[in-house]
N, C-alpha and C positions, 0 to 999 in steps of 0.2 A: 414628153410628159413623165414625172417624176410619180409614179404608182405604190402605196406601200404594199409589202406583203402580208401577207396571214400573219405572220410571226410577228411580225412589227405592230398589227394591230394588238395582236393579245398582250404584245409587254405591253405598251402604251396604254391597252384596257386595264392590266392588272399593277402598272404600278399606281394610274389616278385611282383607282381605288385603295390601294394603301397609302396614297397621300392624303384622302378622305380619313380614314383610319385614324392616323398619326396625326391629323390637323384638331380632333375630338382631344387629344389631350392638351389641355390647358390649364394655364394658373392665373388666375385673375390679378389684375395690377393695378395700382391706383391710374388714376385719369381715363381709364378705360380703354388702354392698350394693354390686353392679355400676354405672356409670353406662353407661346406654341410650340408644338413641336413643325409644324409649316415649314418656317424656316433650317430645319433640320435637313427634314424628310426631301423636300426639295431640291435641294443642290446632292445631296447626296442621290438620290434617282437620277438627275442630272452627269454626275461624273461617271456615274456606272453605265447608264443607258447614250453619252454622249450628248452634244448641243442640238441635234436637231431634233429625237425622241425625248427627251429629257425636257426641253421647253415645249414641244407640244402637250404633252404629262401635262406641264403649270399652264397651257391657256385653257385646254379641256379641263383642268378643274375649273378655274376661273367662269367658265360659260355655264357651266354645270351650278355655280352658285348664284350666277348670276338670273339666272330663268328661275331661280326660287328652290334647288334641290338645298336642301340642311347639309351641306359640305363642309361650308364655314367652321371656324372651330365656334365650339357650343352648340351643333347641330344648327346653325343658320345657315339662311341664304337671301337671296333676293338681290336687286337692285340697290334696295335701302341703305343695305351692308356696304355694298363697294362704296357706294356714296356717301359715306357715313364717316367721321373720322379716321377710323384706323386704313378706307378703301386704296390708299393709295400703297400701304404693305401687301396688300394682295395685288393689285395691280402692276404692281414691279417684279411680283412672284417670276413672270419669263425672260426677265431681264437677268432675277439670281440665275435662274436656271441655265441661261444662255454663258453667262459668265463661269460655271459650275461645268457646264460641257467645253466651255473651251479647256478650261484646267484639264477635262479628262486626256486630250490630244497633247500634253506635258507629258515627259519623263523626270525633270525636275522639280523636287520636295520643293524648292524654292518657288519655281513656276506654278506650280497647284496650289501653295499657300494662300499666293498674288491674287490667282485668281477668284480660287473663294473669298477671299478678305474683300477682293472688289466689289463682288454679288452681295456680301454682306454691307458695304458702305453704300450699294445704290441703294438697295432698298432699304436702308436708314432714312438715306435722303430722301430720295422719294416721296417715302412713309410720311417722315416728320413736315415737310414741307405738305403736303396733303394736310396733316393734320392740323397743322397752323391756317389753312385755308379755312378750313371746314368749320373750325374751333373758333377761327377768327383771334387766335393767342399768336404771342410773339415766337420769332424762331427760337429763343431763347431757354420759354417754357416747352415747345413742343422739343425743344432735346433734350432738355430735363425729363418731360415724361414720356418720351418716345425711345431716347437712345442712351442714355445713359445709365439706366439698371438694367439694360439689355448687354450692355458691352460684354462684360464680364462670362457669361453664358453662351454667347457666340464665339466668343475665342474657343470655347471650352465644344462648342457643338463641332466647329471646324478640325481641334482636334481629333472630335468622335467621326468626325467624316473619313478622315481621312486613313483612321485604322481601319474604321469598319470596309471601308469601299475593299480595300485589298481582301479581304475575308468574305464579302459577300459578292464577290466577283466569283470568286473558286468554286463559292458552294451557289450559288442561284445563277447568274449568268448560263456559265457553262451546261446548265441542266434546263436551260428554257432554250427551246429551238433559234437559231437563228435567222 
């Protein structure tokens, strides 16, 4: 039986609360997918903390919205949310995450790139196809307003991953017990 420890609880407590944090800021976008900081904060928690803390992080928030806590970005939650057009980008939230921790277990710039860029195109798909369900719009529209003013900003967020994870590996990692 695989048991966490103390330590493992507390990261995993205290980074879904800075992914709560980080999920409050948002920029409102036409068709009513926001761009978040979620998808940031995510996979970068993920390559720091690994795939298997790192996507626990994105289901406990996920459940935490799900039962109604305002985690969501805009202080929501509820059922209605995940159900609700944009639910299928949160519900892919541990699939970035998992894709995010595999990158951490890379040495190569190359291999970590692969890897976020993948966590970044599932949960596009995901997303958009959820949101074509939901909207009942073509796949066409839904990556029109789901993934295509997104691009641009995720390349740019992966960039921010991957300096920041080396910098905040030195200074937080290393100072939170193991």
């Amino acid at each position: 039986m695989n048991t966490f420890k103390t330590a493992q609880i507390s990261r995993i407590g205290l980074f879904t609360a800075l992914t709560i944090v980080m999920s409050q800021i948002s920029i409102p976008m036409p068709y009513g997918v926001p761009m978040t900081m979620q998808t940031f904060i995510i996979p970068l928690i993920a390559l720091l903390l690994g795939k298997k803390e790192g996507t626990l992080v994105a289901i406990i928030y996920i459940i935490l919205g799900m039962v109604g806590l305002p985690v969501f970005a805009g202080f929501t939650g509820g059922l209605g949310i995940v159900l609700g057009p944009t639910g299928g980008f949160i519900l892919s939230f541990p699939i970035m995450a998992f894709c995010a921790g595999m990158a951490s277990q890379k040495t190569s710039k190359v291999s970590i790139i692969l890897w976020l860029a993948t966590g970044f195109v599932l949960n596009f798909a995901i997303g958009m196809v959820y949101f074509s369900m939901m909207t009942s719009n073509s796949l066409e529209v839904a990556f029109t307003a789901c993934v295509l003013p997104f691009i641009p900003t995720s390349i740019i967020k992966i960039g921010l991953i991957i300096v920041l994870e080396k910098k905040l590996r030195s200074l937080v990692l290393k100072r939170l017990p193991n």
